[in-house]
ZADREN-328561 format. One record per residue (C-alpha): residue in three letters; x, y, z negated. Coordinates in steps of 0.05 Angstrom, whole numbers, m for minus. Example, Ala and Ser with C-alpha at 12.3 -4.5 7.8 and 13.67 -1.06 7.14 Angstrom:
REM ZADREN-328561
rest:ALA, x:246, y:m90, z:m156;
rest:SER, x:273, y:m21, z:m143;
END
This chain:
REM ZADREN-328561
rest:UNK, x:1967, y:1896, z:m1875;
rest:UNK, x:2039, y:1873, z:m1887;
rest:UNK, x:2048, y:1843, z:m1945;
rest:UNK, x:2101, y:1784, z:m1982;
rest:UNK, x:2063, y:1720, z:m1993;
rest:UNK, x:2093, y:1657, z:m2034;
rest:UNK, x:2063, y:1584, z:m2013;
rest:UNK, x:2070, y:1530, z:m2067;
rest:UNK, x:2057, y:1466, z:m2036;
rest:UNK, x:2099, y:1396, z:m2050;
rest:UNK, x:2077, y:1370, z:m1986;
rest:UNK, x:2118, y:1390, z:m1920;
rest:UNK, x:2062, y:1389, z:m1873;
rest:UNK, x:2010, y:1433, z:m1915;
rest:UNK, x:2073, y:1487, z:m1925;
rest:UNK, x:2081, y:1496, z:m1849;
rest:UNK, x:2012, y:1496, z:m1841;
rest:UNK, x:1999, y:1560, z:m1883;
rest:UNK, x:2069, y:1582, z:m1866;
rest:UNK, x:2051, y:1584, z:m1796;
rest:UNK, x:1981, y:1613, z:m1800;
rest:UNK, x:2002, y:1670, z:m1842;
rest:UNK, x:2072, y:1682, z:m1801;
rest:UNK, x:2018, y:1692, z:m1744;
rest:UNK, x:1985, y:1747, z:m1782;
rest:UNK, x:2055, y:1780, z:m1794;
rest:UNK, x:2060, y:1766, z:m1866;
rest:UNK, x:2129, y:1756, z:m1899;
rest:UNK, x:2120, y:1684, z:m1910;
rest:UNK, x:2168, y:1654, z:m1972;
rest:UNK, x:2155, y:1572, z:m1986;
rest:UNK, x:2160, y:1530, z:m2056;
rest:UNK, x:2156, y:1451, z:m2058;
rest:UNK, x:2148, y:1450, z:m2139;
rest:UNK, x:2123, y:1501, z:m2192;
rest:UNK, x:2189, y:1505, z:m2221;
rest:UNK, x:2217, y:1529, z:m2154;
rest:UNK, x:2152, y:1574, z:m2153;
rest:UNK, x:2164, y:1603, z:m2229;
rest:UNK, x:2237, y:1623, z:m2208;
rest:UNK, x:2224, y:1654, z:m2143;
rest:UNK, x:2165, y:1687, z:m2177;
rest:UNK, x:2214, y:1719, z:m2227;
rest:UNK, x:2273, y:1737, z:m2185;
rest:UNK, x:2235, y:1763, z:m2123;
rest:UNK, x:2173, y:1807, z:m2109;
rest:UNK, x:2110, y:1777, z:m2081;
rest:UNK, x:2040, y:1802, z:m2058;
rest:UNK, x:2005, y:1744, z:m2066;
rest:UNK, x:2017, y:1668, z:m2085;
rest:UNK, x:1975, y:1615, z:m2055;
rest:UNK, x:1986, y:1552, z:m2109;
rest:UNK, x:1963, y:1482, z:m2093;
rest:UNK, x:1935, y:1456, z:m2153;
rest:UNK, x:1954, y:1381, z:m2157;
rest:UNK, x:2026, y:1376, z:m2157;
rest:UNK, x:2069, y:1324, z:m2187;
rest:UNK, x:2111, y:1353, z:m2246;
rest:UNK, x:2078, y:1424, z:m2266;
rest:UNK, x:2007, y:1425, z:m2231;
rest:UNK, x:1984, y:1488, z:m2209;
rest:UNK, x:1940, y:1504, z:m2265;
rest:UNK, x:2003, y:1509, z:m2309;
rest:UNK, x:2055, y:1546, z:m2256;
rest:UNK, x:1980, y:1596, z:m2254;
rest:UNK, x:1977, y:1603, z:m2328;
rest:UNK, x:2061, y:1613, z:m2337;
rest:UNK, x:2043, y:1667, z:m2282;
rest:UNK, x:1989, y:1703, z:m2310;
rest:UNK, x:2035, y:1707, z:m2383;
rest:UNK, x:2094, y:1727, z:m2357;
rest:UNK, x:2108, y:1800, z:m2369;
rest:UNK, x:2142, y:1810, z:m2294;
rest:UNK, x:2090, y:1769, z:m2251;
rest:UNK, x:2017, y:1770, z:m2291;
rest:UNK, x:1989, y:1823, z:m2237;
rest:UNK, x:2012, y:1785, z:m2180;
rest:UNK, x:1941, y:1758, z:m2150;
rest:UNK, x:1935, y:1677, z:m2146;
rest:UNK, x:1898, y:1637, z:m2101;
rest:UNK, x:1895, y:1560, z:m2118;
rest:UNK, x:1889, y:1519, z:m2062;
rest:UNK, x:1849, y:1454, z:m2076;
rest:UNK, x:1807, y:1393, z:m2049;
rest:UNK, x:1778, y:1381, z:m2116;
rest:UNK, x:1705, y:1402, z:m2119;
rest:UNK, x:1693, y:1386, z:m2183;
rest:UNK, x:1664, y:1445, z:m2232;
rest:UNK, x:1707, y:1427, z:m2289;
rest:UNK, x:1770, y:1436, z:m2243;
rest:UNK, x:1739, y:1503, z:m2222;
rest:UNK, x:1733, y:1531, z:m2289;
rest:UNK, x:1803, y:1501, z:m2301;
rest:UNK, x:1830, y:1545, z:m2249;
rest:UNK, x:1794, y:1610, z:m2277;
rest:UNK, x:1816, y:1594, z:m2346;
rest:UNK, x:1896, y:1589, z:m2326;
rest:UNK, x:1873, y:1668, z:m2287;
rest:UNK, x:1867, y:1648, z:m2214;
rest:UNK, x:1837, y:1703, z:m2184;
rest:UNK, x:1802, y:1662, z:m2123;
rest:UNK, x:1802, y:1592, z:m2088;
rest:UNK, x:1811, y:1560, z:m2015;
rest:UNK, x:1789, y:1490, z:m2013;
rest:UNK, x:1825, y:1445, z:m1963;
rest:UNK, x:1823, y:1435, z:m1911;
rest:UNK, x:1836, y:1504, z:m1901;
rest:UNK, x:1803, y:1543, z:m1847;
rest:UNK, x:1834, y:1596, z:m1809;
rest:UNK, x:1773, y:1646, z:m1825;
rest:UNK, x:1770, y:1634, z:m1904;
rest:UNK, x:1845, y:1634, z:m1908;
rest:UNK, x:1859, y:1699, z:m1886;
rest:UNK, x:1791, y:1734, z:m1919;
rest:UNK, x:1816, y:1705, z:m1982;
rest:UNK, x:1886, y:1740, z:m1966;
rest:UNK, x:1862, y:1809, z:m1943;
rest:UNK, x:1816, y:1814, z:m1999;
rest:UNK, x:1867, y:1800, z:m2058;
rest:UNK, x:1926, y:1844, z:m2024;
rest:UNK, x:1880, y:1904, z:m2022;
rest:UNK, x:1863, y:1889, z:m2098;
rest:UNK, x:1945, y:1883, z:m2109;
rest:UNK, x:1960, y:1945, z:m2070;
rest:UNK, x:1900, y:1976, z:m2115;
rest:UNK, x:1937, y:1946, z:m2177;
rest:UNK, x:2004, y:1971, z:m2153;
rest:UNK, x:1973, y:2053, z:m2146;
rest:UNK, x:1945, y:2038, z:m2219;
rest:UNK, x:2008, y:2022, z:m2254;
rest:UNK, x:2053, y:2063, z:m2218;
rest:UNK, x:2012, y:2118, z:m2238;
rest:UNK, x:2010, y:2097, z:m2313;
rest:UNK, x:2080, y:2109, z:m2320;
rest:UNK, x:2094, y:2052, z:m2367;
rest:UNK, x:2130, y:1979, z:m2350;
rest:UNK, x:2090, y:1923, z:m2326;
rest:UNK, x:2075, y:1894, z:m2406;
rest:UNK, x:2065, y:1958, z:m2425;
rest:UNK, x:2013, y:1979, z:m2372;
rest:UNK, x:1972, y:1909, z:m2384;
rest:UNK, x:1924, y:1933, z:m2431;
rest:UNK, x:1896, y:1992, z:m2385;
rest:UNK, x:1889, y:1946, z:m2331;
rest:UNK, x:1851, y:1888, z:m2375;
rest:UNK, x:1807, y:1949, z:m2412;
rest:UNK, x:1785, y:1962, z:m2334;
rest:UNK, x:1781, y:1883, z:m2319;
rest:UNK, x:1744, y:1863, z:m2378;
rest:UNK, x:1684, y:1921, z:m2354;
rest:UNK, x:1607, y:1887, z:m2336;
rest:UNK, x:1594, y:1915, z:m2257;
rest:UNK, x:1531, y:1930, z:m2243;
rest:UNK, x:1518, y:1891, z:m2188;
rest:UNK, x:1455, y:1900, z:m2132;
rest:UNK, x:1441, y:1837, z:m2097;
rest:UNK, x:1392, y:1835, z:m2029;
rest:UNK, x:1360, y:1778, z:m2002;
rest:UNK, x:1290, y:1759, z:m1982;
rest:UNK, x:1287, y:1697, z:m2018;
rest:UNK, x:1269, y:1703, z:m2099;
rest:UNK, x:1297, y:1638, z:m2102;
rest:UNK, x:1365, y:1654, z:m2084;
rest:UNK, x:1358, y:1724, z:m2106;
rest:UNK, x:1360, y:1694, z:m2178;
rest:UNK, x:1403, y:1629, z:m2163;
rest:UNK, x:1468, y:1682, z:m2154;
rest:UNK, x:1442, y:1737, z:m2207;
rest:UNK, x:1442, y:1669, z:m2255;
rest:UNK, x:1515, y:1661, z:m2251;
rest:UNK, x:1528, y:1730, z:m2265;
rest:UNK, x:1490, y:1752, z:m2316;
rest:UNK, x:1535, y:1735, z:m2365;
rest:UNK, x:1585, y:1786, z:m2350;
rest:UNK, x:1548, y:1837, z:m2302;
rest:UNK, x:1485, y:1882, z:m2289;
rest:UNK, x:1447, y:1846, z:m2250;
rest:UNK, x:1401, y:1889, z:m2200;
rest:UNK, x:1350, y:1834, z:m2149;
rest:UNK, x:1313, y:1867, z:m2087;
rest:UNK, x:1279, y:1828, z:m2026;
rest:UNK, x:1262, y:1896, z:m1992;
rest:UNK, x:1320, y:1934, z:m1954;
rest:UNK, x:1300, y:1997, z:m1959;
rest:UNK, x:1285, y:2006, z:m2033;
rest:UNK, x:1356, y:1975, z:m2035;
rest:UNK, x:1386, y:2032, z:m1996;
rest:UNK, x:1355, y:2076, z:m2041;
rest:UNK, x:1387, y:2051, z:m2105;
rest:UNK, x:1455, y:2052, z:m2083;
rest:UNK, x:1495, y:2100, z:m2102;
rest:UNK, x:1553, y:2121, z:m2159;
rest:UNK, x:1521, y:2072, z:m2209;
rest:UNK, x:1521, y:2012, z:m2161;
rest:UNK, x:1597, y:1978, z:m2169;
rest:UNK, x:1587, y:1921, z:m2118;
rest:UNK, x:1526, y:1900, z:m2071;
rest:UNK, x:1514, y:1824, z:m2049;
rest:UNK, x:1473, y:1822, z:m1981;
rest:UNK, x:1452, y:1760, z:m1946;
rest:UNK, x:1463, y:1759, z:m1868;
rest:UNK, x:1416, y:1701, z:m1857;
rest:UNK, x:1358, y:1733, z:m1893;
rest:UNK, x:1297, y:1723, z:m1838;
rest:UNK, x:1258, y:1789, z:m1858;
rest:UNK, x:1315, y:1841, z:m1843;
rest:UNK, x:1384, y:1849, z:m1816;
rest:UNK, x:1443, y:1846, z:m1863;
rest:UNK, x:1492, y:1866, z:m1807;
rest:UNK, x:1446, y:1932, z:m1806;
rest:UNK, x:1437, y:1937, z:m1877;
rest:UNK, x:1513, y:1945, z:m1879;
rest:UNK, x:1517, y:1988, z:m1830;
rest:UNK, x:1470, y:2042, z:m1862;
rest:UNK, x:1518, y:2033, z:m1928;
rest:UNK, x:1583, y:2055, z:m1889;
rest:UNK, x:1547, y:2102, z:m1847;
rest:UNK, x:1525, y:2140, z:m1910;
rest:UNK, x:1576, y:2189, z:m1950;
rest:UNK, x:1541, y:2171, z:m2019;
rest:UNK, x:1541, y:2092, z:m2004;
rest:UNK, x:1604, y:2088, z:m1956;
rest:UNK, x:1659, y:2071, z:m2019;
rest:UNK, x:1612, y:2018, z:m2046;
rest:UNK, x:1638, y:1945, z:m2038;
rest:UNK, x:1596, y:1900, z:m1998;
rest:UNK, x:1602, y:1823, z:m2001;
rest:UNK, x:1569, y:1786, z:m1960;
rest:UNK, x:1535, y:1719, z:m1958;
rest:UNK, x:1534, y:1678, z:m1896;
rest:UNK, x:1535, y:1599, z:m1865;
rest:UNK, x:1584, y:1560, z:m1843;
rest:UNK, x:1574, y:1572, z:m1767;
rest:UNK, x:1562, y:1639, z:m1770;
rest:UNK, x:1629, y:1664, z:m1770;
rest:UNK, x:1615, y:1712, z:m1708;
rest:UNK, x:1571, y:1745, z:m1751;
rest:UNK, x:1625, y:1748, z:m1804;
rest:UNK, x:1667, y:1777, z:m1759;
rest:UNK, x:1620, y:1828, z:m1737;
rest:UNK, x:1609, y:1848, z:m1811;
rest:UNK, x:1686, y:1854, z:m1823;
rest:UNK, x:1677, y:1908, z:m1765;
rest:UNK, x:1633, y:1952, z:m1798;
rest:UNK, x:1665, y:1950, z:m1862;
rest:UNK, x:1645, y:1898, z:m1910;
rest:UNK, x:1700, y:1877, z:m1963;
rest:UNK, x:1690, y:1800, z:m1976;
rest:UNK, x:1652, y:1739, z:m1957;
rest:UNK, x:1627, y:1681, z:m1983;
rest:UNK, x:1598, y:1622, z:m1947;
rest:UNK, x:1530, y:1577, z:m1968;
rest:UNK, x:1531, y:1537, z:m2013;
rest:UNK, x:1550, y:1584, z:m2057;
rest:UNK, x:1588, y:1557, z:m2114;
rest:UNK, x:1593, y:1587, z:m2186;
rest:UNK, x:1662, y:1594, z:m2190;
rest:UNK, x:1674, y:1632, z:m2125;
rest:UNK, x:1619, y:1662, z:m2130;
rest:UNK, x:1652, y:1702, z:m2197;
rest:UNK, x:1711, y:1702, z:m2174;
rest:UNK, x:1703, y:1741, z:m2111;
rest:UNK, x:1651, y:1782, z:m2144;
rest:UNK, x:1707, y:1802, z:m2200;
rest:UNK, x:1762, y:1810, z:m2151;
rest:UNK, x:1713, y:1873, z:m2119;
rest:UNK, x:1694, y:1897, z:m2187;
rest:UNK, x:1758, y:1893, z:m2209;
rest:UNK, x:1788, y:1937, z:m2149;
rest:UNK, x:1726, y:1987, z:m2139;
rest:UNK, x:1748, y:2000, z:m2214;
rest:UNK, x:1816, y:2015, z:m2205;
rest:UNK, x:1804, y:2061, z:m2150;
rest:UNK, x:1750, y:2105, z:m2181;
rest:UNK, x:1810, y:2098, z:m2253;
rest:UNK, x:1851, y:2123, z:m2195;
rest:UNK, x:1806, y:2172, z:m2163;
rest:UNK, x:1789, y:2197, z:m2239;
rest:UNK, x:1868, y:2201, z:m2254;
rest:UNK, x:1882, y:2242, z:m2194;
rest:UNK, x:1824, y:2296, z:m2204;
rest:UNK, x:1851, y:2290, z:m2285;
rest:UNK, x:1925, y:2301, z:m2258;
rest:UNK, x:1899, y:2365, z:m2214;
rest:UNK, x:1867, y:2396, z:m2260;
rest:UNK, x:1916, y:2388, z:m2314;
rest:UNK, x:1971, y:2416, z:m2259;
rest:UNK, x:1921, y:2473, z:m2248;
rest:UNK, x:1898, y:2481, z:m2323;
rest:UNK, x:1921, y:2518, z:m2391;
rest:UNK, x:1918, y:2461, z:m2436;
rest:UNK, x:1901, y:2499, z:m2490;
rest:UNK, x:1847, y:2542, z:m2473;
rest:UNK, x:1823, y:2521, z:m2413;
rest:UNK, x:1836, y:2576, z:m2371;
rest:UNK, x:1867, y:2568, z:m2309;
rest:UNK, x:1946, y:2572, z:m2307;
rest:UNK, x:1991, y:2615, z:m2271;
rest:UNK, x:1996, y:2563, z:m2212;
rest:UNK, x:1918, y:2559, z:m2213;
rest:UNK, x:1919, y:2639, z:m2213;
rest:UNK, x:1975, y:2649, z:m2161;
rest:UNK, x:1934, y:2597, z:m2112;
rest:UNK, x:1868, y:2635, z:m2130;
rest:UNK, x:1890, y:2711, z:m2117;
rest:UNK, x:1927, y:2693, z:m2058;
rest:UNK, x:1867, y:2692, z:m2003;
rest:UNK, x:1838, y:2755, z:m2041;
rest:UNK, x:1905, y:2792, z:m2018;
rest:UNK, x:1898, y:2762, z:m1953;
rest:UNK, x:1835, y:2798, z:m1948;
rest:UNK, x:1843, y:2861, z:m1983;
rest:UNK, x:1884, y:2880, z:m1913;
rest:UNK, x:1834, y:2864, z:m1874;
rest:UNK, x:1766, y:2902, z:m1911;
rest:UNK, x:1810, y:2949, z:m1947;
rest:UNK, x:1762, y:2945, z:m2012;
rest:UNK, x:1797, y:2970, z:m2085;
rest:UNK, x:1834, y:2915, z:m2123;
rest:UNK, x:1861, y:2910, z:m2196;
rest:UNK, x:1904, y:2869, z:m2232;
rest:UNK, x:1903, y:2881, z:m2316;
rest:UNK, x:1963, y:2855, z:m2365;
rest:UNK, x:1934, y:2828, z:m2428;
rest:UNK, x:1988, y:2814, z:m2482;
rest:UNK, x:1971, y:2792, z:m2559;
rest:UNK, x:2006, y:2847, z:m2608;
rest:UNK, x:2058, y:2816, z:m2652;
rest:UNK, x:2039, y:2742, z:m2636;
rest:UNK, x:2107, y:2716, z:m2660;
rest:UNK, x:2095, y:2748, z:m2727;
rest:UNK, x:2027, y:2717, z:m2731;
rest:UNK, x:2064, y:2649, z:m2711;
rest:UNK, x:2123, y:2651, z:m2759;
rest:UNK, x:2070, y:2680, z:m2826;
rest:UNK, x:2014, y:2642, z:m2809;
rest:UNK, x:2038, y:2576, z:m2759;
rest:UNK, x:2030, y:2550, z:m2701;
rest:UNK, x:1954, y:2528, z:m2707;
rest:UNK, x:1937, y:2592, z:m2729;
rest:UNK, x:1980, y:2618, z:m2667;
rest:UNK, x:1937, y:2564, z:m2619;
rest:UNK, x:1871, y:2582, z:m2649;
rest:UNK, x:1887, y:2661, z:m2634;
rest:UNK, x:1906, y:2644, z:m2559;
rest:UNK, x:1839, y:2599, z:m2555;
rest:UNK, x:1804, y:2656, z:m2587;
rest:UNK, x:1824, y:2708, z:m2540;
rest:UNK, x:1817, y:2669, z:m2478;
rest:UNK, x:1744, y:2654, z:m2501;
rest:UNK, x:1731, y:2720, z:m2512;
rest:UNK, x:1761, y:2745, z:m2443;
rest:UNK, x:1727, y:2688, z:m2404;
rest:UNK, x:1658, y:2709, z:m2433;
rest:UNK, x:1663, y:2785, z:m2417;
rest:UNK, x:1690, y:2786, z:m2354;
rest:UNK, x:1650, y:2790, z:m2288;
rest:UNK, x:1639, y:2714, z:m2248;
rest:UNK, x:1673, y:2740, z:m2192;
rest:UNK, x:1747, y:2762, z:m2243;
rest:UNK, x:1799, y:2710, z:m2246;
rest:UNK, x:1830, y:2705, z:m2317;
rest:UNK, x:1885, y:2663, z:m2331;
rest:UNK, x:1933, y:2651, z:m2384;
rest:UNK, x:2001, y:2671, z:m2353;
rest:UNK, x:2046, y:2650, z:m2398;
rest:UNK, x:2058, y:2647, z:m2483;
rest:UNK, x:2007, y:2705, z:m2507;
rest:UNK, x:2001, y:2732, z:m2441;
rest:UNK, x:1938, y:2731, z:m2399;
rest:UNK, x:1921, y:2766, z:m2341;
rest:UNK, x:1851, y:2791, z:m2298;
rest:UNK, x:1848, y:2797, z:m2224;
rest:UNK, x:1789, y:2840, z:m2209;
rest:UNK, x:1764, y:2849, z:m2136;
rest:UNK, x:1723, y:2906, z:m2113;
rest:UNK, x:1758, y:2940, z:m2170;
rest:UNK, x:1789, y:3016, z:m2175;
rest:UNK, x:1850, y:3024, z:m2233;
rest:UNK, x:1809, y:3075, z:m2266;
rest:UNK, x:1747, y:3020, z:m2264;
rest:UNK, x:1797, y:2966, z:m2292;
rest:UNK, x:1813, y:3014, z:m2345;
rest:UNK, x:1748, y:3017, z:m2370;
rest:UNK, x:1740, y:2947, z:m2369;
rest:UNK, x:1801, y:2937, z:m2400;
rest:UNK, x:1802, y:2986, z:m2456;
rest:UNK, x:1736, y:2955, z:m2470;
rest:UNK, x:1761, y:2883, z:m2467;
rest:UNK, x:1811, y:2909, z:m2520;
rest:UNK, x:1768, y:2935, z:m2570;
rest:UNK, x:1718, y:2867, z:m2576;
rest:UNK, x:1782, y:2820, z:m2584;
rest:UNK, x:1815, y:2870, z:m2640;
rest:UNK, x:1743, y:2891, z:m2673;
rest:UNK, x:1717, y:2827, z:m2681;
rest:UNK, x:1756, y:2787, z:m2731;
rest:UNK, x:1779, y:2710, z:m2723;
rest:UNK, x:1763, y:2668, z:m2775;
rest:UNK, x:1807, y:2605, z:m2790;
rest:UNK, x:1790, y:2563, z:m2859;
rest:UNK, x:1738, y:2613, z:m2881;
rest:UNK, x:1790, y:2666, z:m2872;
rest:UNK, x:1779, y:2732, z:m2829;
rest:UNK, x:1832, y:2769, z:m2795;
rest:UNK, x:1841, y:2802, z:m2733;
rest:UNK, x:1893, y:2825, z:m2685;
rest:UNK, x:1904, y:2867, z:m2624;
rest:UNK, x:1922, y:2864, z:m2555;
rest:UNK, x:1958, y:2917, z:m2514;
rest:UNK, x:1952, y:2910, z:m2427;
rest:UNK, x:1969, y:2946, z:m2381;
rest:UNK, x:1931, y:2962, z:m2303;
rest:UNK, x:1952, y:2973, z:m2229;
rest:UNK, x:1914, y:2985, z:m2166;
rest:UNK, x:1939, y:2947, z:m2107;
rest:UNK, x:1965, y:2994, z:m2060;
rest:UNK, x:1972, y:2984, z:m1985;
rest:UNK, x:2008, y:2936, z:m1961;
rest:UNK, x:2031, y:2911, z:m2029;
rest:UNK, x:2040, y:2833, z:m2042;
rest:UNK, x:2025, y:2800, z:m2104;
rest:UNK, x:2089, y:2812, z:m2143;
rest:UNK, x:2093, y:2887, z:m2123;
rest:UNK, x:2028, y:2907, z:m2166;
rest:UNK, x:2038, y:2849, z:m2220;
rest:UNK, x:2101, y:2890, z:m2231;
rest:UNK, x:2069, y:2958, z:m2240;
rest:UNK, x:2023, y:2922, z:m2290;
rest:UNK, x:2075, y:2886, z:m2325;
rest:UNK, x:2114, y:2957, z:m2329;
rest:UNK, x:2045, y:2993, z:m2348;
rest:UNK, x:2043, y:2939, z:m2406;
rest:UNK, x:2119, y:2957, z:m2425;
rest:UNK, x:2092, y:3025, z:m2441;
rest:UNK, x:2030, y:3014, z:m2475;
rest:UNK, x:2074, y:2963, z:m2522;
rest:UNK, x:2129, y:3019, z:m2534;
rest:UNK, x:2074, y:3070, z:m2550;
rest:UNK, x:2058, y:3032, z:m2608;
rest:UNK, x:2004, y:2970, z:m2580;
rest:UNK, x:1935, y:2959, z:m2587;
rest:UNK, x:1923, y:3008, z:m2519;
rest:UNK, x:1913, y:3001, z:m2438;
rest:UNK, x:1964, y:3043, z:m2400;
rest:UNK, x:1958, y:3048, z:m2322;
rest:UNK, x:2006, y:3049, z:m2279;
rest:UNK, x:2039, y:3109, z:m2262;
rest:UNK, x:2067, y:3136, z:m2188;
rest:UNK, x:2136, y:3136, z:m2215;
rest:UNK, x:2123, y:3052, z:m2227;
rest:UNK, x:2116, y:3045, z:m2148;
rest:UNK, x:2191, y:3050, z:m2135;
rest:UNK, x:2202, y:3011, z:m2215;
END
């Protein structure tokens, strides 16, 4: 994962350090010595990720953090304060100015680059999210804090009570806490609702490493982030649990503030993906939708009829295409307005939706025009159907602020012929339309031989 990464550090030796353990990784490594250094680089150049020592003469981190997280051009940046105080206070210090995670020196080469991975795949998240928002940076802030200030419900598995309820006890103030000692039942109750699960790997009564395993291995539970809890001097296992897919770590003792921190940092992320994942099904179906009535569009008609063409070569059964087309919709537009016009089109798609056969795809096609393919269909069936489909929209009135009135609809029908695309018989229905409009409306004309060669 390739990514820009800004050190702040006023001492020589702990820049190099990081520098050179993060050049190693192939990062794009870019160094500070003061926060002032750190604000302007920060504002004139893009960054990934800023690693901030917190006790530096001058501005200390905890202010260059808090300038960060306010500044209109670098508040989504992800920051990780590097520290050697322990102290709570200072913890809560750093969450307060909007770190988004700690290292505590001296910095090991496992931690370090965990701590990295996991916030870069929360910024590249972050960067899908606004990009797709359409909006500047300040602009975009409040759809990302709606998502950031959610409660996760959060599924925690260990054998121990005891620790079960030390880590639920620091999260319970923001999340839905879910405790279970048996891994099974916790398999179980995974699923869509889940938002992040917490698994031990040094529980005695079951493997974590195959706990995690089962979650990735399963379609349902495979998205769902996994963090897992470990010692010290069990980084192999770490490493092993990296391998089969687990997206953070944290090591015993577990303290508070990391404990929420890397718990909101997955959260955070497995909520911007499903806002992403929600926005992309939202963006297809609006590309594929009539706004307005909810019929498919032409796009979502074109793609649908397509593989029924395909086929209609191949088993040779009857196929229809009708023409529908509201009579004197501009008139009812420019006496009665616009609403009224949108109501009509809603009422008339309604009423073709409802009356047509499951396996008839109706569509709006454009202004007051809507049009029926119909499979397994001869013209002189689909005239039938159609004539019919006429006389429920124009005998039933519409009623609009306790007013009735009614209109009509003309269409016109065409049999696919051999060999015929698309466009060949939508033309002999459009033309069949053209006539039953010139012979006055409110009728279904078919196509004619003559049309063929139209």
């Amino acid at each position: 994962m390739s990514a820009r990464i800004l050190i702040v550090d006023d001492l020589v030796p702990n820049l190099n350090l990081l520098e050179v353990k993060l050049t190693a990784q192939y990062y794009d490594v870019v160094t500070a010595m003061s926060g002032k250094q750190a604000l302007k680089l920060a504002n004139s150049e893009k960054f990934d990720l800023i690693l901030l020592d917190a006790m530096m003469p001058g501005m200390n981190g905890f202010e260059v953090c808090e300038r960060l997280k306010n500044n209109p051009a670098t508040w989504h940046i992800p920051v990780v304060m590097v520290t050697a105080l322990e102290e709570t206070k200072d913890r809560i210090r750093g969450l307060k100015a909007g770190a988004d995670d700690f290292i505590t020196k001296p910095i090991d080469d496992f931690n370090l680059l965990a701590r990295v991975k996991s916030l870069l795949r929360l910024k590249m998240v972050t960067d899908q999210l606004l990009s797709h928002t359409g909006h500047s940076l300040e602009s975009s802030r409040p759809v990302l804090e709606h998502l950031d200030n959610r409660g996760g419900r959060v599924l925690i598995v260990d054998d121990h009570i005891k620790k079960l309820e030390k880590i639920a006890k620091s999260l319970v103030y923001r999340h839905d806490v879910i405790m279970e000692i048996d891994p099974k039942k916790a398999l179980d109750m995974v699923g869509p609702k889940v938002d992040l699960v917490i698994v031990s790997l040094v529980s005695n009564k079951f493997d974590g490493l195959r706990f995690c395993a089962s979650l990735r291995s399963d379609a349902k539970t495979r998205d769902v982030p996994i963090l897992a809890i470990g010692e010290p001097d069990g980084q192999a296992k770490m490493v092993r649990a990296y391998d089969i897919g687990i997206n953070d770590t944290l090591m015993r003792p577990i303290e508070a503030q990391e404990l929420q921190a890397r718990v909101n940092t997955q959260i955070k992320r497995k909520f911007y993906t499903d806002s992403l994942k929600d926005d992309f099904s939202e963006s297809m179906e609006m590309v594929v939708t009539d706004p307005m009535t909810g019929l498919g569009n032409r796009r979502y008609f074109d793609r649908s009829v397509a593989p029924l063409f395909d086929q209609l070569n191949e088993n040779g059964q009857a196929f229809s295409v009708v023409i529908f087309d509201v009579d004197h919709f501009k008139r009812v537009n420019d006496i009665l307005g616009h609403d009224v016009g949108d109501i009509v089109l809603k009422e008339v798609a309604a009423r073709l939706a409802s009356n047509m056969r499951s396996i008839d795809v109706v569509s709006r096609y454009g202004g007051e025009e809507f049009i029926i393919a119909m499979p397994e269909t001869n013209q002189a069936e689909a005239l039938l159907a159609a004539d019919r489909m006429r006389e429920l929209i124009g005998g039933t009135s519409i009623n609009v602020d306790d007013q009735a009135f009614s209109v009509s609809v003309s269409a016109g029908v065409a049999e696919t012929m051999p060999g015929e695309k698309f466009r060949d018989v939508f033309k002999r229905a459009d033309t069949a339309l053209y006539r039953a409009k010139q012979s006055g409306r409110n009728r279904v004309c078919v196509a004619e031989q003559s049309d063929i060669a139209a």
